[in-house]
N, C-alpha and C positions, 0 to 999 in steps of 0.2 A: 693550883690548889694541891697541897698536900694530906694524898689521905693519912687519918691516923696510924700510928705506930703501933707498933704491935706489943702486948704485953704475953707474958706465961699464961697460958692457957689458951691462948686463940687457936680458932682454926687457922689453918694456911692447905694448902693443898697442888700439888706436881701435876705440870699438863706439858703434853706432847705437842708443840704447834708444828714440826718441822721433820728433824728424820728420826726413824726411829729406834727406841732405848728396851731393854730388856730387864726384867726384875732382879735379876743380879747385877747392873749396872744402877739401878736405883735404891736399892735396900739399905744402902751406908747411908743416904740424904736421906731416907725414912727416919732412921736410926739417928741420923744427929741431930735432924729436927726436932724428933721426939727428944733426947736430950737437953735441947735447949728450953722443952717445956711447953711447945706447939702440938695442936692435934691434928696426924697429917690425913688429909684426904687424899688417896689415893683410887678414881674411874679405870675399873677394867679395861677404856679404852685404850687405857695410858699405852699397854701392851701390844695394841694392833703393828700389823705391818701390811703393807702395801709395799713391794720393793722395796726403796732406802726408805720411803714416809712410816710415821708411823699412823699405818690406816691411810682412808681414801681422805682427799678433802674434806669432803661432807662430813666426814666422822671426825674428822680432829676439831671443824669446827663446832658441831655439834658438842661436842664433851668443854671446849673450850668457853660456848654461852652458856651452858649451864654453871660451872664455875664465875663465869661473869656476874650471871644472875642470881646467887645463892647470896644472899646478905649473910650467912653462917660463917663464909670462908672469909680473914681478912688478905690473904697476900697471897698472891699463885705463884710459883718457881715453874718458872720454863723450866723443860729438863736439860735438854740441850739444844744446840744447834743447828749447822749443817744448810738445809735448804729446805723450803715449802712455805714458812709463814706466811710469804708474799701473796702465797693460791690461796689462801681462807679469809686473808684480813678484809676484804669487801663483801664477804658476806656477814660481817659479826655486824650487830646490835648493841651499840652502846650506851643506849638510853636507862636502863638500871646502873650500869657503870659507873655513870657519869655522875647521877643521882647518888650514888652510895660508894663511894671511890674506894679502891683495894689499892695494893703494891702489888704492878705487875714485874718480877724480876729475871734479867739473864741479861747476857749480850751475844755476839755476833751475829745470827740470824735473828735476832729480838730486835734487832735493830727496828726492823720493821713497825714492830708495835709500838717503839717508844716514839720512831718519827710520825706514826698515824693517829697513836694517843691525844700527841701535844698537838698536833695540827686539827681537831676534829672536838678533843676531849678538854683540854689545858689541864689535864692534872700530870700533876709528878710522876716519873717511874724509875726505877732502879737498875741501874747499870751494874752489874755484879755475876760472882760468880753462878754456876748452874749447879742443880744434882748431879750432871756427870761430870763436874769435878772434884766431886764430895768421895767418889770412890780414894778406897785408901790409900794405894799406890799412886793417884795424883795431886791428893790434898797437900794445900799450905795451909799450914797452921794460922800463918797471921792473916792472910786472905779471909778463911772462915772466921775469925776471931772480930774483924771488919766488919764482915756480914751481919754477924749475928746483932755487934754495935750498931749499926746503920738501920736493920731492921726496928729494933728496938728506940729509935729516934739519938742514938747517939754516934753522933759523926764529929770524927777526929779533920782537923786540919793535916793536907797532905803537903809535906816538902821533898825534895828532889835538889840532887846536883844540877849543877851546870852542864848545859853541852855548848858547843862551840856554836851553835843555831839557834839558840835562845836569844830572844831578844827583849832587855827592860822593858819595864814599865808596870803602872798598878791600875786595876780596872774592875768594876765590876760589870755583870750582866747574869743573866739567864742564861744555864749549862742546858747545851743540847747535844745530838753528836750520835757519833758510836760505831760499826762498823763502816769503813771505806768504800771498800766495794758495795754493800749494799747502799747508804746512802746514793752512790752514783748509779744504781740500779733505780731508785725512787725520782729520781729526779723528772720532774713535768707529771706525776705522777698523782691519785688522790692522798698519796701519802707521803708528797715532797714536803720537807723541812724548811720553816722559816730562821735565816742568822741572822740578821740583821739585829746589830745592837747585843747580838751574843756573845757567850764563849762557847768557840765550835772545839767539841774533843774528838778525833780519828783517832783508829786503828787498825791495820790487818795483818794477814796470815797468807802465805803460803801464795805470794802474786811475784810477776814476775815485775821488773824495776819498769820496762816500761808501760807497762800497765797499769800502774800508779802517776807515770807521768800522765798518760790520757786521760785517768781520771779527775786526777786534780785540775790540770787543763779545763775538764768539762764542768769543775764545781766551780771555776771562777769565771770562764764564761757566762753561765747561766747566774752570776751575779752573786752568789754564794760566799766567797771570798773577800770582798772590796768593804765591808761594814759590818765586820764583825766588832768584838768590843776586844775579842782577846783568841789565842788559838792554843788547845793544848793537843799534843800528839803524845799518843801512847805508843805500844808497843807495835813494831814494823817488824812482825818475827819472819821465819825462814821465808826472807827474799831469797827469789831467783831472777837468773841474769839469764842472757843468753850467751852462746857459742862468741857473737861479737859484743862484749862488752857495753850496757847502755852507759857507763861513764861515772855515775853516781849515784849513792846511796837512798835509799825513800827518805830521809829525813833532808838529805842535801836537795831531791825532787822537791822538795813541798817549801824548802824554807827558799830557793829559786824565784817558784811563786808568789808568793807573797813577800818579797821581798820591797815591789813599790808602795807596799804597807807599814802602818806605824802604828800598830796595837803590838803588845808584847806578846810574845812566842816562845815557847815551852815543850821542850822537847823533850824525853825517854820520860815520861810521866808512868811509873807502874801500873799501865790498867790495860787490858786485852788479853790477846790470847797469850799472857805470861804464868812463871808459875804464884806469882805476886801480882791480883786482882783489885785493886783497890774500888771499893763503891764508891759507885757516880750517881748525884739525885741528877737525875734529867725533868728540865721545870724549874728547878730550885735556882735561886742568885745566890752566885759566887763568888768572893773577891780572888783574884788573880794579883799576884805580885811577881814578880820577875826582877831577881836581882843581878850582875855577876855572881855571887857568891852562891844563888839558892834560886826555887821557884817553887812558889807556895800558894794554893790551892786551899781556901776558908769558905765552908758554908756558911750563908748567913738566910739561917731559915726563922728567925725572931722579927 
C-alpha cells in the first residue's frame, strides 16, 4: 500500500529515532521544508540526548508514536542515522499506522523501519535523503530536488552507466532493501526481510571489505540471495581493507556471490551514503532493466 502523496500545505514532521541531532543541525530541513510548502512539526524531544542517542529509548519512542498516531502529520523525516532504531522498533504500535499510512522517510539506520514496516505493515516507505543532509554545506541540489519530486508522488526513472559486474536482463518485482550491515543485523530477527521474488537494493559505509564478505555470505545463506527477481547495489563508500589485503573490491565481493545466479545485477546505482541520493519507494514494483550500455531503474506505481 502506498500512502498518499503529499501536496503544499501538509503537515510532515522530523523525528529522532537513533543518534542524536542538534537545532542548528536541523534548522536548514526546517527551512527547506517550509519552502517547499510543508508545515513542519517539530517535538522538543527531537533535541534530547542521552550520550550518542538522542534521548533514552523510552523517549524516542514515545515522541515517535505520537507522530505515528496524529492523523494531522502526513510524512515523518528521520533526522538522521547512526545507531538505536533497532532498541525502540518492538515497542512502537502500528495499528493507527497502518489504518492511516504516512511516508516514513531516511535511510541507513532507517533501514530498520522500512524492513519491520513491510514485514508487519505492507505499506510503502521512502528511501531517501535525511535532514542532516539538508544542512548547507552537504546538500545536493539534485538529491533534494528528487526528494521533494518523490514526495510529491512524482518519481523519475533512474538510469546508470555500466560497470563491469552488471549483469542483463529485465525484470520486475517489489523494491526492498537498504542498508548492508543493518539488514544483516535483522536477520532471524521480528524485523527480518522477505526477497523472494524481489529487487534487493544494498548499501554501505565505512566497513571493512571483509566484513562485507561475511555479510553477504550470511544473506545467501539464510536464503536471502538465491530468488530474488533482480539486485541493485548502491554506493560501497569509504571501504577499508586491512594491513593484509582481502583481495577485492565490495562490488567484486557481492557480484562473487551471486554469481551462480541469473537475475540481472546493477551495480554503482546512485543511492546511499553518496553525495547523489536518489529515492527509493521500498514496497513499490519496479522494472529493472540491465543492458551493456545502461541500467535503468522504472517505478510502476499505476
Amino acid at each position: 500500500m502506498l500512502p498518499p502523496f503529499l501536496q503544499p500545505g501538509d503537515t510532515v514532521a522530523i523525528a529522532a529515532t537513533a543518534r542524536k541531532v542538534s537545532p542548528e543541525e536541523m534548522q536548514p530541513a526546517i527551512d527547506l521544508l517550509q519552502s517547499w510548502g510543508f508545515s513542519v512539526v517539530v517535538q522538543p524531544e527531537l533535541y534530547s540526548i542521552q550520550n550518542q542517542f538522542a534521548g533514552s529509548d523510552a523517549n524516542r519512542t514515545a515522541s515517535f508514536q505520537r507522530l505515528l498516531d496524529d492523523r494531522t502529520i502526513k510524512a515523518i523525516f528521520c533526522a538522521r542515522g547512526g545507531y538505536g532504531t533497532v532498541r525502540m522498533v518492538d515497542a512502537l504500535n502500528w495499528e493507527t499506522f497502518t489504518q492511516h499510512p504516512k511516508w516514513i522517510i531516511g535511510y541507513s539506520d532507517i533501514t530498520v523501519l522500512h524492513s519491520h514496516i513491510a514485514k508487519h505493515c505492507g505499506i510503502a516507505t521512502l528511501h531517501a535523503p535525511m535532514p542532516i543532509n539538508m544542512q548547507t554545506h552537504l546538500q545536493h541540489a539534485e538529491s533534494l530536488q528528487l526528494l521533494r519530486d518523490a514526495v510529491l508522488g512524482n518519481l523519475p526513472l533512474n538510469e546508470t552507466a555500466p560497470t563491469a559486474f552488471n549483469r542483463v536482463g529485465l525484470v520486475r518485482g517489489k523494491l526492498v532493501g537498504g542498508n548492508l550491515s543493518v539488514l544483516y543485523s535483522l536477520l532471524g530477527s521480528a524485523s527480518d526481510m522477505d526477497t523472494e521474488g524481489c529487487i534487493l537494493f544494498v548499501e554501505d559505509l565505512d566497513e571493512y571489505l571483509y566484513h562485507i564478505d561475511r555479510m553477504v555470505v550470511n544473506l545467501k545463506r539464510n536464503g536471502k540471495l538465491s530468488k530474488l527477481a533482480g539486485l541493485i547495489v548502491g554506493g560501497m563508500s569509504d571501504m577499508k581493507d586491512n594491513a593484509v589485503p582481502f583481495g577485492k573490491s565490495a562490488e567484486a565481493i557481492i557480484a562473487e556471490h551471486v554469481a551462480a545466479f541469473s537475475y540481472p545485477v546493477a551495480m554503482g546505482f546512485p543511492a546511499g551514503h553518496e553525495a547523489k541520493n536518489c529515492p527509493l519507494v521500498f514496497g513499490a514494483t519496479y522494472q529493472l532493466e540491465v543492458t551493456t550500455k545502461s541500467a535503468t531503474l522504472k517505478p510502476l506505481l499505476a
